[in-house]
KENU-746899 format. One record per residue: residue in one letter; x, y, z of N, C-alpha, C in turn. Coordinates in steps of 0.05 Angstrom, whole numbers, plus 5000, padded with zeros to 4 digits. Example, Ala and Ser with C-alpha at 12.3 -4.5 7.8 and 13.67 -1.06 7.14 Angstrom:
// KENU-746899
A526448865156524649105156526449345156 S525749555142527349795143525850015157 
This chain:
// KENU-746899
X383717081388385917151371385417431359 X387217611362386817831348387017901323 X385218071307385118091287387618291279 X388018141251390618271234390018631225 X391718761232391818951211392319051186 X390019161173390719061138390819391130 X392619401113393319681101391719651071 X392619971075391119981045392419861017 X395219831022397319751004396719451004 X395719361025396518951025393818951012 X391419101016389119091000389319130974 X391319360959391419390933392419230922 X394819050936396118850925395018640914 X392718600921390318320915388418410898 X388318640887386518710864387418740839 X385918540832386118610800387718880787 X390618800777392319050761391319200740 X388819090729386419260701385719490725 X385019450759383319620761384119770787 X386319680787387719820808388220190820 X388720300800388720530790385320650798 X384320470786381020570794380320560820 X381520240837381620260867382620440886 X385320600869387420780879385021060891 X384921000862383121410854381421420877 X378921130876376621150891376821170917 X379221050927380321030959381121360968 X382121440954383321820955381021950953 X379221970935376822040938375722050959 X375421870974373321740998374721801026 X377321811024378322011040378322271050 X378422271027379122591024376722791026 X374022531027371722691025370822581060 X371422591072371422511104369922251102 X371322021101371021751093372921631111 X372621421116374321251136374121011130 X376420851125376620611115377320441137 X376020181132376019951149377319801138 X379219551136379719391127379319071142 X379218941125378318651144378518481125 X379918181136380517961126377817781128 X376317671099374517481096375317291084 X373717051080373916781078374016831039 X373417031028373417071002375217300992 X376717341015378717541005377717851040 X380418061013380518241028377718351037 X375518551050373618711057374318951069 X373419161046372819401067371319581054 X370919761087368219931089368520161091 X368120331088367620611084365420701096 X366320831116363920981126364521311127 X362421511129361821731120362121801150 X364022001153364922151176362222391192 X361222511183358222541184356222461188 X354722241183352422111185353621891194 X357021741200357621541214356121271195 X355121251179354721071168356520961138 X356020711137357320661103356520701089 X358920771069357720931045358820661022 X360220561026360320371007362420101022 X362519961003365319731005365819510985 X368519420997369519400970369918990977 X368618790956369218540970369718440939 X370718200945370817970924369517750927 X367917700906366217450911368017300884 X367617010883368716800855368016960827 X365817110826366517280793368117490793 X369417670818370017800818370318030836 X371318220831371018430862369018590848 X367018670871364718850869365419130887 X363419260883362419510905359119420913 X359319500939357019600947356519950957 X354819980938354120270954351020270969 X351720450990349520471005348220770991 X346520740982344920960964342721110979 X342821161010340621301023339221441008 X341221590991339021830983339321840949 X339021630939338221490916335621590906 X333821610920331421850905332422200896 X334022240903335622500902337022590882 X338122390870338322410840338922150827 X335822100821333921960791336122050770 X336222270756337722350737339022130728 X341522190744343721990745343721800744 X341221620766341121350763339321290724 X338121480719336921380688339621420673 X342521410680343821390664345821150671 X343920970683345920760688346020470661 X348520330657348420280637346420020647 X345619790618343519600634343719440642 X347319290641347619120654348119200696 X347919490691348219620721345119560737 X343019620710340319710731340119400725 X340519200711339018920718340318850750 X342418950748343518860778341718950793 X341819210795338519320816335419040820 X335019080794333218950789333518630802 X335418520801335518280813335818280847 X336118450858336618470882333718420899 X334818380921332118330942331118580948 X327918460944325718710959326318770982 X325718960995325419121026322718961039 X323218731055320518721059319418921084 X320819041091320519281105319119441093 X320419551079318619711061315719691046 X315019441047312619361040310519241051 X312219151093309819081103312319141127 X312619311144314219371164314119151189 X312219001186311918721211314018531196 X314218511162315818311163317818251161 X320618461174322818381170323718341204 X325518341209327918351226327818651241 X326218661259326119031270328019101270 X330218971277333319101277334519221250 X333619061238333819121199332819451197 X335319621186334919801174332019831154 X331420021146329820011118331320061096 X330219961073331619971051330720211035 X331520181010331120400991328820480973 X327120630973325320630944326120900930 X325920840905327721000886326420920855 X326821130841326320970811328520930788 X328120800772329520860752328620750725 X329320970703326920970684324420940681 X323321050703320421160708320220780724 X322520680732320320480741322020400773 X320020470788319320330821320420180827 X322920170847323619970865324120060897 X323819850910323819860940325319620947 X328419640950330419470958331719470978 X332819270984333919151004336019441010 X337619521025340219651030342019451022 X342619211033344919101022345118991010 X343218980989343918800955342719080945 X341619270940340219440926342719500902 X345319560914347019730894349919540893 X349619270888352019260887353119170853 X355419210856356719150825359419060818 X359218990794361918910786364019120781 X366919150794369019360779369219240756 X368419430739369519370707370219630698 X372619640673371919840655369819990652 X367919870651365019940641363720140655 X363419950684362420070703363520200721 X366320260720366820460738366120720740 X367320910714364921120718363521310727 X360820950731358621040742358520940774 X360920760781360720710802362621000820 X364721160801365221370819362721590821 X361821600791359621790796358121720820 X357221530828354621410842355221500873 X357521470883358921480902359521830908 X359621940880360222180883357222330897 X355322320880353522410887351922330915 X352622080928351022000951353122170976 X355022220974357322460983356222710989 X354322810957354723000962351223050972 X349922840974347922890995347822841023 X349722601029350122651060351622871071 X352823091053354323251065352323431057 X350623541049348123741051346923721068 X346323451090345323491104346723661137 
C-alpha cells in the first residue's frame, strides 16, 4: 500500500493552536536554512524530519507522544556551544539527564555497530555521553520554545561551518 502524502498544512492542522505559530516560524526557519522536511503518518500521530541539506543528516523532528508533541534535536555538535546549553532552563537539562547513555561511547563493543555514536557534551560543568536519539528531546511549550529555536539555531550554524 502506498504511503500517503502529508503536507505541511494537514501537519499544522493537528497541532496544538497555543503552538502553532511556533510550529509555523520553526518550519520557515528550517527551510529556509537548507532543511528538507519529511512528513509521515505514525500510530501516535503526524512525524517529521528534517534533515540538513549539507551533511544529509537530521537535524531535528517533530512527533507526538500521549503528553504531548515534542522535538527531537540531533545536537552533533553540542560540545560547540556549552554556552548556550548552560542556559537551558531545568526542566530542559533534567530531560537530558534522563535520557539514555551512549553505550557506545563508553565501551564501543557494546552497542549495535550499526548504531551511530552518541553525544558527549557538558552542561553546567557536568558530563554527559548520550544516546543521539533520546539525548535532546522535549516538550513544545511556551517555556521551552525559545530555547528549542535557539538550540536548532545554533546546531545550523555549525553544520554549515563545516
Amino acid at each position: 500500500m502506498a504511503q500517503e502524502t502529508i503536507s505541511f498544512e494537514q501537519f499544522l492542522n493537528t497541532v496544538n493552536t497555543d503552538y502553532q505559530d511556533f510550529i509555523q516560524d520553526l518550519h520557515v526557519y528550517l527551510t529556509n536554512n537548507e532543511c528538507k522536511a519529511k512528513f509521515e503518518q505514525k500510530s501516535s500521530g503526524y512525524f517529521v524530519s528534517y534533515s540538513h541539506a549539507k551533511s544529509k543528516k537530521s537535524i531535528a523532528n517533530l512527533l507526538f507522544r500521549k503528553k504531548g508533541m515534542m522535538v527531537r534535536i540531533y545536537g552533533e555538535h553540542a560540545s560547540e556551544y556549552v554556552d548556550f546549553l548552560n542556559t537551558l532552563p531545568e526542566d530542559m537539562v533534567q530531560s537530558v539527564e534522563k535520557a539514555l547513555v551512549c553505550k557506545r561511547l563508553i565501551d564501543p563493543g557494546a552497542c549495535n555497530p550499526k548504531c551511530s555514536m552518541g553525544y558527549d557534551f557538558t552542561i553546567e560543568n557536568k558530563r554527559f555521553q548520550k544516546c543521539k536519539n533520546g539525548s535532546f528531546v522535549f516538550f513544545i511549550s511556551k517555556a521551552n520554545n525559545p530555547y528549542i529555536k535557539s538550540f536548532i539555531e545554533h546546531e545550523i550554524k555549525e553544520r554549515t561551518a563545516i
